[in-house]
C-alpha positions in Angstrom: 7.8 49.0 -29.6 5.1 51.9 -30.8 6.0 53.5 -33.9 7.4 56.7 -32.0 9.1 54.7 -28.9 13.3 55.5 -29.1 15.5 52.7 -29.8 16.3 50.9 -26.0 19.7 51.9 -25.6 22.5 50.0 -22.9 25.8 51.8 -23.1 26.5 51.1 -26.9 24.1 48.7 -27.4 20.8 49.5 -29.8 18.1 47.4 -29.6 15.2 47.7 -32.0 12.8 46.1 -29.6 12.6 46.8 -25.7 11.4 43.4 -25.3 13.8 41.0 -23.5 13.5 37.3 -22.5 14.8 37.5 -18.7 16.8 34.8 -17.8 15.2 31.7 -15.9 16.9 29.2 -13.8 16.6 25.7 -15.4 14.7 26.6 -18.5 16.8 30.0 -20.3 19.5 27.6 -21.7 21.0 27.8 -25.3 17.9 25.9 -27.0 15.1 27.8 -25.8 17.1 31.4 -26.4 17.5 30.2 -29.9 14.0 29.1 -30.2 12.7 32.3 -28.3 14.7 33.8 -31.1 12.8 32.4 -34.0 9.8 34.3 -32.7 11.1 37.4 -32.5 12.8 37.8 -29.7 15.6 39.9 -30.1 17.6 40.2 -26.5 17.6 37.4 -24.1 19.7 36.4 -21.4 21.3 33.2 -20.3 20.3 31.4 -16.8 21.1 33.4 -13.7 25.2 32.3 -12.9 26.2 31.8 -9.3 29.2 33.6 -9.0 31.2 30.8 -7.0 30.0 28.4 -9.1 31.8 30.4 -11.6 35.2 31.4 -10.0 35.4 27.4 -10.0 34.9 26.5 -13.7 32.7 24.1 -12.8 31.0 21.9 -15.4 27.9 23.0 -15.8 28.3 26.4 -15.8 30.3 26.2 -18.3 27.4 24.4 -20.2 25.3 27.2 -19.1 27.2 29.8 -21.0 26.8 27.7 -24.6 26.7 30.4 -26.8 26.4 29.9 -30.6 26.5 33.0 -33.0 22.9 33.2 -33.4 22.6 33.7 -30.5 22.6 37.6 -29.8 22.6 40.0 -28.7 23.1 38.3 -25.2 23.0 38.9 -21.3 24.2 37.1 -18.6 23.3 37.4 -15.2 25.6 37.0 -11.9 24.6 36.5 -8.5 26.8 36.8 -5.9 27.4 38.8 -2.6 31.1 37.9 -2.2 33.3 40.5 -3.4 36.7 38.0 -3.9 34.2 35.3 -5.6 32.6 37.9 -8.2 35.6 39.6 -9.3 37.2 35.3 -10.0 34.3 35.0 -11.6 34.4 38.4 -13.8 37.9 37.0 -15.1 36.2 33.9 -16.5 33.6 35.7 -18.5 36.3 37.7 -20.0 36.8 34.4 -22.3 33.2 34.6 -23.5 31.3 36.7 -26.0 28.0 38.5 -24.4 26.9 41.9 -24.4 25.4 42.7 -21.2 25.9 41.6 -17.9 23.7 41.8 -15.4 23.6 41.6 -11.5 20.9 40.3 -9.6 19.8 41.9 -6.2 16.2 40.7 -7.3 16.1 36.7 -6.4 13.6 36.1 -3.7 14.7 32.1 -3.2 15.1 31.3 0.4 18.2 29.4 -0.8 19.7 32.5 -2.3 18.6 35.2 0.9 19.8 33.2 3.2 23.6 33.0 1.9 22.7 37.0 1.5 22.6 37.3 -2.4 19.8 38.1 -4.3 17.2 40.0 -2.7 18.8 40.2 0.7 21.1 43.1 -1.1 18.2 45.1 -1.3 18.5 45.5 2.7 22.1 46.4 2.5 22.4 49.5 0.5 26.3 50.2 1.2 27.4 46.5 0.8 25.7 46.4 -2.6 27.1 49.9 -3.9 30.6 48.2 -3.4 29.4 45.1 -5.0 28.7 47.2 -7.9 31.2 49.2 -8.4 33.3 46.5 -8.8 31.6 44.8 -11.3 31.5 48.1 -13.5 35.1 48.7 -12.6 35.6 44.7 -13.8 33.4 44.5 -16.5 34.5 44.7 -20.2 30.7 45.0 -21.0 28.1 47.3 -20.2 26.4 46.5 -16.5 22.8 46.3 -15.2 21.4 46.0 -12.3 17.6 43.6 -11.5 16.2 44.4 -8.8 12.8 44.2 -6.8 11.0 47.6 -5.4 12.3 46.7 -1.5 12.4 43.5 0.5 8.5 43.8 2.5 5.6 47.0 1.7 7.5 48.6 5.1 10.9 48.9 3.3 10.0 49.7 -0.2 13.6 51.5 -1.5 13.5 51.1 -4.9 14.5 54.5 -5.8 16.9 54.7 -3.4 18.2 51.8 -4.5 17.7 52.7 -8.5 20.1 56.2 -7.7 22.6 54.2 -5.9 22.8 52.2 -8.8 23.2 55.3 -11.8 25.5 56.6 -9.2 28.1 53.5 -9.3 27.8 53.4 -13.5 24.9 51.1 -13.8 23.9 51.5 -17.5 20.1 50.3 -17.3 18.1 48.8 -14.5 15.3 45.9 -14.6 12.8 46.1 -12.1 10.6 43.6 -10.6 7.7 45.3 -9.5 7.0 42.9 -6.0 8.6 43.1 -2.8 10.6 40.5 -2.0 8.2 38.5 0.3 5.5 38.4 -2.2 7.8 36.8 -4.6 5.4 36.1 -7.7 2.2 36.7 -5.8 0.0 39.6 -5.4 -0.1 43.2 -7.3 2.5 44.4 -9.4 3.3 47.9 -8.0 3.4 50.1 -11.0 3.7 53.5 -8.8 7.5 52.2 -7.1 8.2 51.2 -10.8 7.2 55.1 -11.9 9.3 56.6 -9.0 12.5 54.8 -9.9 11.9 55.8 -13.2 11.7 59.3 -12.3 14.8 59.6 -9.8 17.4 58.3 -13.1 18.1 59.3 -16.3 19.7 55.3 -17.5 16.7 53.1 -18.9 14.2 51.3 -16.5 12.9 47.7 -17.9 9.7 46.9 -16.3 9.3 43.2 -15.1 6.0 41.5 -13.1 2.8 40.2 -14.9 4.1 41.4 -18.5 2.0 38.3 -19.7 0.3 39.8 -22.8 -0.6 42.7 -25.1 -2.5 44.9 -22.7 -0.4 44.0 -19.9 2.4 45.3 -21.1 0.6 48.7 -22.7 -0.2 49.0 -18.9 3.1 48.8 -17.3 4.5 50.8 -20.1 1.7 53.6 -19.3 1.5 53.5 -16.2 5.5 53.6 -15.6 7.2 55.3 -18.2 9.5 52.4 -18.7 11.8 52.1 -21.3 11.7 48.4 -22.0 9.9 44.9 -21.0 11.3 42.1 -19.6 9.4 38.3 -20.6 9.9 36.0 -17.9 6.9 33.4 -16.9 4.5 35.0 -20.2 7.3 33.0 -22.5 6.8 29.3 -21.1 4.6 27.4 -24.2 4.2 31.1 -25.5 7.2 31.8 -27.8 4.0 33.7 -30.0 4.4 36.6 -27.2 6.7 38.5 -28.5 4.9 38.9 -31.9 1.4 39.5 -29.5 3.0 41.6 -27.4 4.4 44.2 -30.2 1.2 44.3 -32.5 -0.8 45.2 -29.4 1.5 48.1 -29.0 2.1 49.0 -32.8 -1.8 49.0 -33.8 -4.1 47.7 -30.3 -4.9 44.8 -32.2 -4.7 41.3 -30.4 -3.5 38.7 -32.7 -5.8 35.3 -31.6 -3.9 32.8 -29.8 -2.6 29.9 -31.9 -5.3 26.5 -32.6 -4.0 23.2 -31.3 -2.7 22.0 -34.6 -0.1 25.1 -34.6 0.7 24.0 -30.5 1.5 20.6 -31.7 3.6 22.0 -34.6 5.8 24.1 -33.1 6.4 21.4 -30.1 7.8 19.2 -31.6 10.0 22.0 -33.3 11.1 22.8 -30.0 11.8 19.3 -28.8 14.1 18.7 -31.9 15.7 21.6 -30.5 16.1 20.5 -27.1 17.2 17.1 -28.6 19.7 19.0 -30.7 21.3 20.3 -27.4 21.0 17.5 -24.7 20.6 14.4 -27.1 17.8 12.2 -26.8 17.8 10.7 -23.4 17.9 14.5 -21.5 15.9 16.5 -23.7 12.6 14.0 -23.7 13.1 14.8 -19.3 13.7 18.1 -20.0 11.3 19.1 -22.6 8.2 17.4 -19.8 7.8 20.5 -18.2 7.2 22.4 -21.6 4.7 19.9 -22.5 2.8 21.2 -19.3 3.0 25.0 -20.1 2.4 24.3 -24.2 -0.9 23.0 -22.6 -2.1 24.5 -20.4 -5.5 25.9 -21.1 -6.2 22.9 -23.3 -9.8 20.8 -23.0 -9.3 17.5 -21.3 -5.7 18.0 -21.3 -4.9 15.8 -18.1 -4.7 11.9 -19.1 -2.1 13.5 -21.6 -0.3 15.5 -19.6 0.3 12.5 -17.1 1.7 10.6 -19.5 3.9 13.0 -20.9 5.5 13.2 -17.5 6.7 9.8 -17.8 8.2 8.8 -21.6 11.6 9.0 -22.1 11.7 8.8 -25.7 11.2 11.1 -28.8 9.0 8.8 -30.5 6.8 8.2 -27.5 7.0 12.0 -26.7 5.6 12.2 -30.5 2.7 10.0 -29.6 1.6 12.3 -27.2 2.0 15.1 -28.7 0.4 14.0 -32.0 -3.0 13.8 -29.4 -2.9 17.2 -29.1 -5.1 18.2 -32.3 -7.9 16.0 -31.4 -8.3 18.0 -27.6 -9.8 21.2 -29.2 -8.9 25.1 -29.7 -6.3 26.4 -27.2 -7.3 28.6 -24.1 
């Protein structure tokens, strides 16, 4: 990232840029890592894989794991708490090509704490040090661990948790920098990021808020982290990547693009999507990128309505084609 920042390393793997697209249930699929891609984006992971799901082959996980050769390098991220389940599900991905594999003890879905995965492994410290030494035992790629700084502010154990991790052969660590109960809301805390950092010698990416230029100059500084990981500062913003490493390189903050560039490189990434899911799925799909391409835009709403109805390219065109006519962006 800066001129004089060493190459991100995870086990063997180099990366020029510590920038990584985080995987994003329903929206990190094959067509928006490829355009992600196409703006830079060097590292990006696939949707977050439920590890039962998985062990049972089942359709669309399979679909979720779409990989084309363009497409790397490549993570992909298992959630699981089930010992029998994840090491089924470590067989199948033996038949795929990815680089990285990742385990999540960071979701903070109720749907997902409740069955005692995600974020409900940060409270049990034993039962996810045997979790993970599986996986690295299992793994024919090199293993991360995402995790959040603690489940509530009265059981912050991030660096507990970050040593139990190097401990059990963990090769890098992505960090969330909220508890669990504030989800996406509130402070990121860059101090339980900084003391994780501290306790291991394997790289720390820094995750929370990194949502432009100076954002992430600040969790970089104020961390010492090794990496960043683009989650919600992607959606309609594949020009991040670029923003983010100028502002790093030289302080400079490229202007965010005019309408007439939105428009463009929408409809790019609906022939993308169309590519992928044909016609009929991609127009459903591609509605909720319509909302985040826009967002910011003057007078934006009568479109943005109707966008969230058409079911056709051409009449997804229409709309789009609007666009130019609303103004500058932001």
């Amino acid at each position: 990232m800066k001129e004089n920042r060493p190459r991100l390393k995870i086990g063997k793997l180099k990366l020029r840029s510590g920038l990584i697209l985080a995987p994003m249930a329903g929206i990190s699929d094959l067509s928006f890592r490829l355009f992600n891609r196409s703006f830079g984006c060097e590292f990006a992971f696939v949707e977050m894989i439920n590890a039962r799901s998985l062990s049972h082959k089942s359709r669309r996980t399979k679909v979720m794991l779409s990989v084309v050769a363009e497409d790397r390098p490549l993570g992909v991220q298992l959630l699981g708490c089930e010992g029998n389940f994840i090491k089924r599900a470590l067989s199948v991905l033996r038949g795929y090509d990815f680089d990285v594999l990742d385990f999540n003890a960071a979701c903070p879905a109720k749907k997902v704490t409740r069955r005692g995965e995600g974020a409900a492994l940060l409270k049990e410290p034993a039962k996810l040090a045997s979790i993970l030494r599986l996986i690295v035992q299992e793994s024919h790629v090199p293993v991360t661990l995402k995790i959040r700084i603690g489940w509530d502010r009265n059981s912050v154990n991030v660096r507990d948790i970050a040593v139990l991790a190097e401990q059990c052969g963990v090769k890098a660590l992505f960090i969330h920098g909220r508890t669990k109960l504030q989800e996406y809301s509130g402070g990121v805390d860059y101090d339980a990021i900084s003391s994780a950092k501290k306790a291991v010698a394997i790289p720390v990416i820094g995750s929370g808020d990194v949502l432009s230029g100076p954002l992430a100059k600040k969790m970089l500084d104020e961390t010492g982290c090794d990496g960043l990981a683009i989650a919600r500062g992607a959606l309609g913003n594949p020009w991040i990547f670029k923003q983010i490493d100028e502002y790093l390189k030289t302080a400079s903050i490229i202007p965010g693009p005019e309408a007439a560039e939105i428009t463009e490189v929408m409809i790019r990434h609906l022939d993308s999507c169309i590519g992928f899911y044909g016609e009929r799925n991609a127009v459903v799909i591609f509605r909720k990128f319509f909302a985040w391409y826009t967002k910011g835009l003057r007078k934006i709403r009568p479109l943005r309505e109707k966008s969230s109805r058409v079911k056709t390219r051409d009449d997804m065109l229409h709309i789009i084609n609007q666009i130019p006519y609303l103004g500058r962006h932001r």
